[in-house]
N, C-alpha and C positions, 0 to 999 in steps of 0.2 A: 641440167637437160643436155640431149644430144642437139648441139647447135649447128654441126653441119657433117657432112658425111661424102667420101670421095672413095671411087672403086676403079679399081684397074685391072684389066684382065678376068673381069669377075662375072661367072656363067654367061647372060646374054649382053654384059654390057664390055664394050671395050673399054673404055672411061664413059665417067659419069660422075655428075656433084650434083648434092641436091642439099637445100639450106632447112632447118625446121624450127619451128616456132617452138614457146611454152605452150601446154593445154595440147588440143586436137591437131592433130595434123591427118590431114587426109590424100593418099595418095589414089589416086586413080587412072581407071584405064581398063580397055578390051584385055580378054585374057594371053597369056602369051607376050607379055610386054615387059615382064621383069619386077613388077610389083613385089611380091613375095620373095626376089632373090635379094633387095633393097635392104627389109627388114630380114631378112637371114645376114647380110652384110654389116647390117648395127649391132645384130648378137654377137657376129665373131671378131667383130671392132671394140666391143664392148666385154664380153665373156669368154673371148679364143675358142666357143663352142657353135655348132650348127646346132639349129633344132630338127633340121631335115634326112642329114647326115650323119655317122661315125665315124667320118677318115675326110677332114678338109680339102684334102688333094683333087678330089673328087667337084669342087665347086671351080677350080679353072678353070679358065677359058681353053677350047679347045682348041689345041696345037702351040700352045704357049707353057710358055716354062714356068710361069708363078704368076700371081697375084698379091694386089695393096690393096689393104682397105685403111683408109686413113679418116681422122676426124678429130673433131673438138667437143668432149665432155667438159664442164664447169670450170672451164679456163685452160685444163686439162688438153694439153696436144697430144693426141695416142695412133699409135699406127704398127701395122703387123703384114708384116712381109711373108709369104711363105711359098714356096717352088718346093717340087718333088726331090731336092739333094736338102733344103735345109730352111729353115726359119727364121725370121728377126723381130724381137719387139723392141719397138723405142716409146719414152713417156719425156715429154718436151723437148724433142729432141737427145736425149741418151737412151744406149742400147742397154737396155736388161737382159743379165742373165740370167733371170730368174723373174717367173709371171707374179709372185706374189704380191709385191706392193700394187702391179699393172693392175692386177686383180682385186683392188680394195678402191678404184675411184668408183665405179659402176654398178648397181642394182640390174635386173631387167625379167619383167614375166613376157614368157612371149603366147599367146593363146592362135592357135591354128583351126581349122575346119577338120583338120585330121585329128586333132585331139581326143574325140569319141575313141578312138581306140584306149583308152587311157583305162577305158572300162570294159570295151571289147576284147582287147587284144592281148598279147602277151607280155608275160612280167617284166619284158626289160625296157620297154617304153614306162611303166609304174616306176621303174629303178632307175631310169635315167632322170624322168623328173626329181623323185627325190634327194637324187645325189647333184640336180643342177642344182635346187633350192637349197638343201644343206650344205655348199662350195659356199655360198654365199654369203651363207649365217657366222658359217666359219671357214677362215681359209684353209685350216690343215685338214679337212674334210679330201681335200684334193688330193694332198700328198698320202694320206690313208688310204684313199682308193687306188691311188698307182701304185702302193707299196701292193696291195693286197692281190689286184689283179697282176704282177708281178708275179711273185711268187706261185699264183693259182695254173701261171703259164707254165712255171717251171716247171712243178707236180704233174699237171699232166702233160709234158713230153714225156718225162720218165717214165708214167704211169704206160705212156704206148712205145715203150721199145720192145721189142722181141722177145727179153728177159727182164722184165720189171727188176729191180733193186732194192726192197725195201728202205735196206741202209740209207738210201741217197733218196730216195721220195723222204723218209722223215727228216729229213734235214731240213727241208722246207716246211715241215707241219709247225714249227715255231714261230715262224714270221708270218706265215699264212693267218695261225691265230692270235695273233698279237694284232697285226693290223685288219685282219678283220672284226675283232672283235669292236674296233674304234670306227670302222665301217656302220657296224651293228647298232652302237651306240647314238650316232650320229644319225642316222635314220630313225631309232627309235625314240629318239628326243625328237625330230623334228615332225613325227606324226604326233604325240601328244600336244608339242605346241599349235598346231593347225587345226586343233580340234573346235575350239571355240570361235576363231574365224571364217573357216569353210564353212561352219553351221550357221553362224551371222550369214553371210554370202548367201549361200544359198539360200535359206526364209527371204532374204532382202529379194533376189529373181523372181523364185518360183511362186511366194504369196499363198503356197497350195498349203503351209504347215504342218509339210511333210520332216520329219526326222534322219538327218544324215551323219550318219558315222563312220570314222573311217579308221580300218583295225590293221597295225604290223603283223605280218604272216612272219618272220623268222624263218629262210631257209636252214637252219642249224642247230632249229630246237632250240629249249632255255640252259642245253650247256655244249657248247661247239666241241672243246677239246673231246666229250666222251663221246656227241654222236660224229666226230670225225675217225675216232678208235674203232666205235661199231660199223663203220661203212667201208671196212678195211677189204672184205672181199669185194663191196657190192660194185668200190674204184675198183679193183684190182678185172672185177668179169667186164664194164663197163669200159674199163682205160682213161679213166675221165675223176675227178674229185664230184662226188656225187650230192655233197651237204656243203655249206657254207652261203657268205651272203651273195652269190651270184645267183641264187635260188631264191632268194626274198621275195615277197609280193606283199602287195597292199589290198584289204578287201575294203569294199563298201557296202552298205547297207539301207535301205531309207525303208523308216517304221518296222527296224527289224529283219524285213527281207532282203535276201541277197538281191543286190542290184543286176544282174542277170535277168531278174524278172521285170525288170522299171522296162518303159516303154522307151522310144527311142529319146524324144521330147525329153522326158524325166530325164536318161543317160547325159542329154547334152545340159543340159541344169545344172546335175550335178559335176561334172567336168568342167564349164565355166564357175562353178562354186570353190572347187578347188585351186584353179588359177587366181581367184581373187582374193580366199584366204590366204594364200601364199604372197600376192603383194601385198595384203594388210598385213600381215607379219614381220615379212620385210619394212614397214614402216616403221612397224614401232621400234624394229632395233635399232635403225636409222636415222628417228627423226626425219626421215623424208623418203616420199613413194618412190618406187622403182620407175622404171621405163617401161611405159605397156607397149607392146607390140602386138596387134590385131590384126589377123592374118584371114580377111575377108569372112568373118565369124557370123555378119549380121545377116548375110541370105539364107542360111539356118533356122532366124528365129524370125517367130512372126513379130506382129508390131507390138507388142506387150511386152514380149520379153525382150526385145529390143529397147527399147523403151525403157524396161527397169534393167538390165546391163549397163547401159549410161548409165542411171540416176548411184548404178551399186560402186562405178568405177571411183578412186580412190581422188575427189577434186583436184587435188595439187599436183595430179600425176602429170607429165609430158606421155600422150599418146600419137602411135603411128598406126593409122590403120587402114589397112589397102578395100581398096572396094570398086568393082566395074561401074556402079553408078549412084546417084548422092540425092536420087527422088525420095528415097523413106527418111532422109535428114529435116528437123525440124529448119522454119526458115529463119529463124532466130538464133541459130546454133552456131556460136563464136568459133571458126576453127580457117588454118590455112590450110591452101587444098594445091600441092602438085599432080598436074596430069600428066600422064606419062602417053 
């Protein structure tokens, strides 16, 4: 478990320590207090990732030159320095050059109010989830996705210079498909493994015995190298690599129909369904639940599905969960509670 957590410079807090128990932890507070920037501080204390953000720099404090978030997982001392010229991680005190072992003490799902988009909105919110949850399962998941988006950058600078180069755009189409294909793979292994969990999850919420599936879209077709050959003009009028896995999406489906027609209620079922097959998954490869991070989810639902979210949550997990006020908690409900 995350046993305590320390912020410096970080969005509303100049410092701040806050200590956390096993089991519930509940932070509270009016809005505008820093709740949600807490647990955005344990993901990137925990993962070097925002669930809010694409560019950390962005979560400084304003007019200061960097931020710490420091703290103690499972005896684990971890801390992660980072200012706009440069970065530091250290694990008990030594600096790493490299995130990967940093990256193998910690699990963590983090479930948000903005999550709905998951299913509303655009494919890179679908692809970023899946490439948190796949970093996880496996660590060179990480390193496939910087080779690949690498390379994707390259391509298209060339692709928008004045005189396009064929010669030198392929030069890239080898590493592009090499590590995307290991992109590809890793995503498409990790929707079949979630199939049978997010389906548990969700019957367990919803109780309606309703049918959820959830299908890989392949931005690059079932063979990259040829539909990257035949997209050769459509880059070239474009400027841009027009196929590959930056184009991926995930569909859903419940009882067959596209989830586009679910109601809203449905949408958010099946989006907490998805987050919880993904910690039960994490479980089993682990022998032990991730960190859930709850990011004020419960004024969403009414008291049933409230109700069965707890009962679905993973027992042995350490949960954080922010919330303005703690009247719909049962009064028998074991949890330590900071106010903020």
């Amino acid at each position: 478990m995350l046993s305590s957590l320390k912020v410096r410079h970080f969005r509303c807090f100049d410092a701040f320590e806050a200590e956390f128990a096993p089991g519930a932890n509940f932070i509270v507070g009016p809005n505008a207090r820093g709740k949600t920037s807490l647990l955005e501080a344990a993901c990137i204390l925990l993962r070097l990732q925002s669930p809010r953000v694409t560019r950390l720099a962005h979560v400084i404090q304003h007019e200061r030159r960097g931020l710490v978030v420091d703290g103690f997982f499972a005896q684990r001392h971890m801390q992660y320095y980072l200012s706009r010229e440069r970065k530091k991680l250290a694990l008990d005190g030594v600096e790493q050059k490299a995130a990967r072992e940093y990256l193998e003490i910690a699990r963590l799902v983090y479930f948000g109010n903005r999550d709905i988009e998951l299913v509303r909105g655009p494919g890179d919110g679908r692809r970023r989830f899946l490439d948190f949850t796949a970093a996880q399962l496996d660590g060179s998941h990480r390193r496939a996705l910087r080779d690949y988006e690498r390379a994707l950058r390259s391509r298209n600078l060339l692709l928008k210079a004045a005189a396009p180069r064929w010669r030198e755009i392929e030069a890239f189409d080898e590493p592009l498909l090499a590590a995307g294909g290991r992109v590809a793979e890793g995503r498409g292994r990790l929707i079949r493994e979630l199939q049978e969990p997010v389906g548990a999850a969700h019957a367990a919420i919803s109780g309606a015995g309703e049918q959820l599936r959830i299908a890989y879209v392949p931005g690059c077709g079932e063979d990259f190298p040829a539909t990257l050959t035949a997209a050769r003009k459509e880059d070239a009028r474009l400027r841009q690599t027009t196929t590959g896995p930056h184009r991926d999406d995930l569909a859903f489906s419940l009882n067959g129909q596209s989830s586009a027609l679910a109601s809203e209620g449905q949408q958010r079922t099946l989006v907490l369904a998805l987050k919880l097959g993904a910690a039960r998954l994490l479980e089993g490869y682990f022998a032990a639940p991730p960190v859930l991070l709850l990011d004020d989810i419960f004024g969403e639902l009414d008291l049933t599905r409230r109700a069965a979210l707890l009962a679905a949550l993973p027992a042995g997990a350490q949960k954080l969960i922010t919330t303005t006020h703690l009247d719909w908690l049962p009064p028998d409900a074991a949890a330590q509670v900071l106010r903020l």
